[in-house]
N, C-alpha and C positions, 0 to 999 in steps of 0.2 A: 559677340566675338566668336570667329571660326574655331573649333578643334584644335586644329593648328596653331593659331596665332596662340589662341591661349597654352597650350603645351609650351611654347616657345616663352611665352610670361611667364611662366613659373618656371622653366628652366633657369630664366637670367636674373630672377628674381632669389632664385635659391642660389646659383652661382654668387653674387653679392652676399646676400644673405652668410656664405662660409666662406668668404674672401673679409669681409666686414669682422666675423669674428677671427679668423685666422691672424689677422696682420693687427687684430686689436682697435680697430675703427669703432665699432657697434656690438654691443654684449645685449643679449636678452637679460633682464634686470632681476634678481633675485633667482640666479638659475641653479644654484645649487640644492633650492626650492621648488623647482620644477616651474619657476620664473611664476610672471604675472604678469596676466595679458593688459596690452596697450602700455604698457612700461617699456623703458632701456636706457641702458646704461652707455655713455662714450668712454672710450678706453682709449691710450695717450695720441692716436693718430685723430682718431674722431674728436678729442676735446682741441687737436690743433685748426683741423678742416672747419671746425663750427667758430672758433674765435676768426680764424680769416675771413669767414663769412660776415660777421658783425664790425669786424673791423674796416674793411670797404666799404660796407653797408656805411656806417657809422664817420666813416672818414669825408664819403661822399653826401649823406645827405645833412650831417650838422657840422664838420669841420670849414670844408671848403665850402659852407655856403655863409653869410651873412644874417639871413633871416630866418634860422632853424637853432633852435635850441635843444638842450636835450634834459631829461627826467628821468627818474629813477622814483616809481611810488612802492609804497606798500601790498603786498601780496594779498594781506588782511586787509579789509575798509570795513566800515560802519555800513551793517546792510541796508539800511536805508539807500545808500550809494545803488543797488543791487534792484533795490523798488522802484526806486526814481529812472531807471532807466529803461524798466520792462523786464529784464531777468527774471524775478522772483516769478512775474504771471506768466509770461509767453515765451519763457528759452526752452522750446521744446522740442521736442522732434516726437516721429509717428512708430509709435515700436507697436510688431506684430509678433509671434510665436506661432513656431509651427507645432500642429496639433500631434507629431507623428516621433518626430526628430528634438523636438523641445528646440531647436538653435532658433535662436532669438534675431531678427535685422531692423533695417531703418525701412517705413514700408517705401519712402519717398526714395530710395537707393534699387528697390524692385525692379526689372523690367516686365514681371510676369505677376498674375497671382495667387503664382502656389510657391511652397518651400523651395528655392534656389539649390537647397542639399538633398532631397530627398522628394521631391515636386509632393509634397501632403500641404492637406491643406490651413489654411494662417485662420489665426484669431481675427476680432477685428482690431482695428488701432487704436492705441489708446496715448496720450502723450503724456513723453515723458519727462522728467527736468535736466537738463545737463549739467548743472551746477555741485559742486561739493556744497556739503553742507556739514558742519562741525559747530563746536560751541567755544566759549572765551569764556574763562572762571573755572570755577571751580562747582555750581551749579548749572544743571542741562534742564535750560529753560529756555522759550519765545524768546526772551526778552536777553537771552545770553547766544542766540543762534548768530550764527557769521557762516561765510561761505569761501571760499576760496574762487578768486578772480577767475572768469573764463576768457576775458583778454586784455588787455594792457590798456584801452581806451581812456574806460572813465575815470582812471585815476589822471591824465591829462587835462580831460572837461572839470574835474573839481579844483585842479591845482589853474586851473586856468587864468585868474584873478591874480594869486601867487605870483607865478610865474610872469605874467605882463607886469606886475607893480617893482616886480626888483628887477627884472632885466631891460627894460624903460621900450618895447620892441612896438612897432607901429605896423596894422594892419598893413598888407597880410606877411602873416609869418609863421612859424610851425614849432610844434614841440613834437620829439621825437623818444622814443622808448622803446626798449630792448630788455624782455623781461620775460617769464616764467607765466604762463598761464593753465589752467587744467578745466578740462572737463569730461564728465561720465560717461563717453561716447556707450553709446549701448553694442559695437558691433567694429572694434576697433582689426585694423585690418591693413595688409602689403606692406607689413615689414613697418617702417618708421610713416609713412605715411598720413595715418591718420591714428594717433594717442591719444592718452589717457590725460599726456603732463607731456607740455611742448614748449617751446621757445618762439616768442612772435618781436618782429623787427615792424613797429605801428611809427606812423609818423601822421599827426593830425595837424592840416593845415587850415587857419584861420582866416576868411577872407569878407570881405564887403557880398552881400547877398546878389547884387547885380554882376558879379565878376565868378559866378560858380562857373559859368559852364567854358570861361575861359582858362579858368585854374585846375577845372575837371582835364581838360583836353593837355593842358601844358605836364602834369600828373602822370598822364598814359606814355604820352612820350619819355617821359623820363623813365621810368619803368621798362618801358623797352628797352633805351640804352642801358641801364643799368645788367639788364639780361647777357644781353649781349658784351659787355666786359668783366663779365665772367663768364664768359665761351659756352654761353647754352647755345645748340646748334640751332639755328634758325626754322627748317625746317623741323621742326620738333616743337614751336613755339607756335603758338594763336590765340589772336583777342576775339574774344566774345563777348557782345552786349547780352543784359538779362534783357527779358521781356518783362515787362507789366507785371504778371501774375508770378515772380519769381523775385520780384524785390524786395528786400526786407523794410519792418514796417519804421522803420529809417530814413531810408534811402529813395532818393529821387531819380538816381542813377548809378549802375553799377558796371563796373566793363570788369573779366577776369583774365588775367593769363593762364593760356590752359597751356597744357603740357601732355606732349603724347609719351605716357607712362607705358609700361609693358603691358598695363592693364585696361590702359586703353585711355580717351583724352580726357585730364582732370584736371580742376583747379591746383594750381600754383601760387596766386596771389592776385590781390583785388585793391582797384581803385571804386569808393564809394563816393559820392554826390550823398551825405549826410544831413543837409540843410543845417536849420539852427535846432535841431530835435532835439539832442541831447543838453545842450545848453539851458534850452528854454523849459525843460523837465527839470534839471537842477533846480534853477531858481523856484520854478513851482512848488518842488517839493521842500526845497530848504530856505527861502525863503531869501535867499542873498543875492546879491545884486551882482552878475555876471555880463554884465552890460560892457558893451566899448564903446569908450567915448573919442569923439575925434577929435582934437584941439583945432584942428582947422576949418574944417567945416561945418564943427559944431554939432556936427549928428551923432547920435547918441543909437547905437543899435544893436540887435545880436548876433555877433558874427555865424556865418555859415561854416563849414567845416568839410574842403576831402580831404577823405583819408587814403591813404596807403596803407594797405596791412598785407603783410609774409611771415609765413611759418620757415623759420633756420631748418627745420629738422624736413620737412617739406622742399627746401632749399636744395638743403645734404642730398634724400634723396634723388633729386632731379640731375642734378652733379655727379653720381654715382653711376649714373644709368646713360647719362648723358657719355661717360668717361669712359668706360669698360671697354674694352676690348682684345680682341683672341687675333694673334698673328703668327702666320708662319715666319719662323726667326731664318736668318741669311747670315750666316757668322762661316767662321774657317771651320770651326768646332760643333757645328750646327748637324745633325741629320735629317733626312728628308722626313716631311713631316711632323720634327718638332715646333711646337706653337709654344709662345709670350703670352701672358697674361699680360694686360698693361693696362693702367689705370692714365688716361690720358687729360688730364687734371690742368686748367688754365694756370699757366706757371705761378702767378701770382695765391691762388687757392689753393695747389698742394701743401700738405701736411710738413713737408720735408722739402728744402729749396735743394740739398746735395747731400749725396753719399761720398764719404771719406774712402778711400780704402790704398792698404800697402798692397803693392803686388807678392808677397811673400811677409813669414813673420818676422823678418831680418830687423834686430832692434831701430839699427840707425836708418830705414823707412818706417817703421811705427813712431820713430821722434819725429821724422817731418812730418807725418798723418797728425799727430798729436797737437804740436803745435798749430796746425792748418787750422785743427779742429778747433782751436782754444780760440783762434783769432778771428773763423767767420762766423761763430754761435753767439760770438758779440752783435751781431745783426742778422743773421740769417738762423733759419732751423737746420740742422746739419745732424748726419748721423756717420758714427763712423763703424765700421764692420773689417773682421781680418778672419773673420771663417765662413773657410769652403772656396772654394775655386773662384777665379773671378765674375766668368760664364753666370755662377751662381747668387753672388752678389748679383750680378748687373739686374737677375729673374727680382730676387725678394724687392727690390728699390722699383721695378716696370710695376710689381705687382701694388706701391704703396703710392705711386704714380709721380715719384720723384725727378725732376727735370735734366738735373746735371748730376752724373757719376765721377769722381776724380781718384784717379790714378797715379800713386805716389809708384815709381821703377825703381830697378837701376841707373836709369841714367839722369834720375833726378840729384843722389849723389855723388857720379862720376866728374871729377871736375874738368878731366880731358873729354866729357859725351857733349854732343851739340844741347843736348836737352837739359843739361844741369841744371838746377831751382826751377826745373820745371815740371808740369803735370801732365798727365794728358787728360781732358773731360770729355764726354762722351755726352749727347745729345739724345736725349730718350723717343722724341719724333721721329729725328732725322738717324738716327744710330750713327750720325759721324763724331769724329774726332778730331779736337785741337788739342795743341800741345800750349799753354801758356805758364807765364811765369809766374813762381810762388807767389812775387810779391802782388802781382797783379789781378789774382783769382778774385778776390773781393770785388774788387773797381769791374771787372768783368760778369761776374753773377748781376750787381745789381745792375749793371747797364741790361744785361738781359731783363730782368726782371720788370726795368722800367720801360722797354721797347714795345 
């Protein structure tokens, strides 16, 4: 990465960075503590941004389909769960130190091999485990060790059996999960990027062994669309197959969506070709019968499995960076040179669908704000605000990347003004204005919404 580009990353990265806490998005986590690395906290706009993100997620890959299910497991498993899949021996990574600086990295994250902060020179590597590991009881023994999940999977591969026996589903079909994962990243790093404790959106789909690389390819596509209906910019998006020597000892085939981050092109989310691995290690290690049987044709085998797997918080990011931008404003009230912050947020994903506002504190426009307010929070996120100048509002609502602004006037209660029971909303892209009627605001946000 040039001088430049990278000044320019960490410029936009830091702008985010105090726009995220300013407006309440993103908190460094324990900061009154002097915080702790690879931790954060969401604060009321970031816990709205991350449910919208699960809820499309969620809408689109188990509601509107027929053959996806969804799960909820346990944080805690029986670590055996954790042996049986490779964890315990091989969830490693290559950590070096450098001899001069002590900062510790991943050596496989290196382009070079000396210190990246001080070019001195590195230990050799040694791996390490990424896993939490704690205990259950009240004695701290082997036989009381447990670990904290590093991603949502194999709690789907165990409930597997479960799962098919009560919900009666016939090859192929998926289970899907939205849950809390953690691991000890040695070198955690660009903001929400890469944690400590993250959020991953898994969906493991079940299929006949002869139909992977049909179910592989049908996976990516959807993945793409999915990107794309929530307005990641296209150019900013690309699939890349691994090679060979970059597959995990898993996987048959992997493709990832990268994402060109300020920091340059990184994973985003991964389609894997998992074969029957994890399945067929279950049964080995616990000895039960994970088998599918086909009533039809009578075969009896064990299903292969792609997965989808995304990080929400990886998500957020992407969305953040994707959205931001600085414009010279064009207003009556505007001087040359004044710039908008705007957070330019796929209408459906902003945190906040409209801002309320009276044009003055004059009670009977705070009663109609009020009531506006009481009637679209029944379906919409709505915020209402009556300080500081309009101008003013209209900046804090661009900056939380809010779509629609409405404007309760005068002549909303004048009963001889053309504009009586009406509003005016303002358009955050376009910066124009309609004037529409009280009763109609509702019916009109969500036809936007759904358009």
């Amino acid at each position: 990465m040039s001088k430049t580009k990278e000044n320019k990353s960490y410029s936009l990265m830091d702008k985010l960075n105090s726009l995220c806490k300013r407006r309440g998005i993103i908190f460094q986590s324990s900061e009154i503590y002097d915080g702790i690395n690879g931790c954060w906290d969401f604060g009321p706009l970031g816990v709205e941004l991350r449910k919208n993100i699960k809820d499309l997620w969620w809408k689109r890959i188990v509601r509107q389909r027929e053959d996806v299910v969804g799960l909820d497991c346990s944080i805690i498993m029986n670590s055996m769960v954790w042996k049986a899949s490779g964890h315990v021996d091989s969830f490693t990574d290559p950590l070096v130190d450098c001899k001069k600086c002590n900062h510790r990295f991943r050596e496989d994250l290196l382009e070079e091999k000396v210190c990246p902060d001080c070019g001195g020179e590195l230990t050799e590597p040694r791996n390490f485990n990424l896993m939490f590991q704690t205990y259950m009881g009240a004695v701290e023994s082997d036989a009381n060790k447990i670990y904290l999940r590093p991603e949502t999977a194999q709690g789907i591969y165990i409930n597997f059996k479960n799962v098919l026996n009560s919900s009666r589903l016939r090859i192929p079909f998926g289970i899907a999960q939205i849950g809390k994962a953690f691991r000890n990243e040695i070198n955690p790093r660009n903001f929400i990027f890469r944690s400590r404790e993250f959020e991953q959106m898994e969906l493991q789909y079940f299929i006949h062994p002869n139909d992977a690389d049909k179910y592989f390819d049908y996976w990516v596509e959807d993945a793409d669309s999915w990107f794309k209906s929530i307005g990641l910019k296209k150019e900013n998006l690309r699939v890349r197959a691994h090679e060979d020597n970059e597959l995990a000892h898993y996987a048959r085939k992997c493709v990832d969506f990268e994402y060109n981050f300020p920091f340059g092109w990184q994973e985003l989310a991964g389609i894997h070709d998992r074969t029957d691995f994890d399945l067929k290690r279950h049964i080995e290690t616990s000895g039960k019968d994970l088998y599918y049987f086909d009533d039809i044709t009578k075969e009896k085998f064990i299903p292969n499995v792609i997965e989808t797997s995304e990080g929400i918080d990886r998500t957020l990011l992407t969305i953040l960076v994707d959205a931001y931008e600085e414009e010279e404003e064009n207003t009556k009230t505007s001087k040359q040179g004044d710039m908008r912050v705007v957070l330019k947020f796929h209408k459906t994903i902003a945190p906040v669908k409209a801002g309320i506002f009276p044009l003055s504190k004059k009670p009977a426009l705070i009663e109609v704000c009020k009531k506006l307010e009481a009637d679209l929070s029944k379906e919409f996120a709505v915020k209402y605000d009556q300080t500081g100048s309009i101008g003013r509002r209209y900046r804090r609502q661009d900056e939380i990347g809010t779509p629609y602004c409405i404007t309760v006037d005068f002549e909303t209660i004048d009963p001889e003004s053309e504009g009586f029971e009406s509003a005016t909303i303002r358009i955050r892209d376009t910066m124009k204005q309609e004037r529409i009627n009280l009763a109609q605001i509702k019916l009109w946000i969500r036809d936007e919404l759904d358009s």
